[in-house]
N, C-alpha and C positions, 0 to 999 in steps of 0.2 A: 552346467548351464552355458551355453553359448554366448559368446560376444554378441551386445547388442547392435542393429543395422542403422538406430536410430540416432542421428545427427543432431546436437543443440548446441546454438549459440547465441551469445549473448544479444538482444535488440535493441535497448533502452534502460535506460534506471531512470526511476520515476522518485521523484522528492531530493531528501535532502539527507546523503549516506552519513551526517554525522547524528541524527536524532536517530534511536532505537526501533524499530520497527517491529512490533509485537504479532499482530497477526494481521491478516488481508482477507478480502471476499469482493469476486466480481457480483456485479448486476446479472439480471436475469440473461439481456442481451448483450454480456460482455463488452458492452464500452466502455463502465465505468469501472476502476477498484477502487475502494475503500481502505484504507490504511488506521490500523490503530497503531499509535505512538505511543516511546517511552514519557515524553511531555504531556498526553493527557489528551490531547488533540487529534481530532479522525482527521485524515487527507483523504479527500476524494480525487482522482484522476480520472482523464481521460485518454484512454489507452491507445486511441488514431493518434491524434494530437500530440500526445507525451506532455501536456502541461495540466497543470493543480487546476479542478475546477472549482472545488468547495474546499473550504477547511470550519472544522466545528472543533468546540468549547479549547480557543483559542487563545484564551487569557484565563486561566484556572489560578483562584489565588493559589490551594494546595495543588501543584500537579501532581496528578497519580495516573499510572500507566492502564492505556487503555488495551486490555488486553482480550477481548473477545469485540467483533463485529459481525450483524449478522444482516 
């Protein structure tokens, strides 16, 4: 297999690198991701902007990881 031609580099970290992030899903039009956390909490972002635009079930008596978003 050939070395790849393809360049990546880091642009942005979105939230907060000490909460667990379980898994992610853009919107249809790639503005938004959705973040499921190890706290139980989905973060929504805004990927121009780089800042939080929703956060859901943000106070969970029991937190349990949210680990699928769709």
């Amino acid at each position: 297999m050939k070395n790849s031609e393809v360049k990546i580099q880091h642009r942005q970290t979105l939230g907060d690198v000490n909460t667990p992030t379980f898994c992610v899903h853009f919107d249809y039009n790639d503005k938004y991701i959705a973040a499921g956390c190890g706290d139980g909490s989905i973060r929504i972002y805004n990927v121009f902007s780089s800042k939080q635009s929703y956060i859901l079930n943000a106070d969970m008596e029991v937190p349990m990881p949210t680990t699928n978003v769709r």
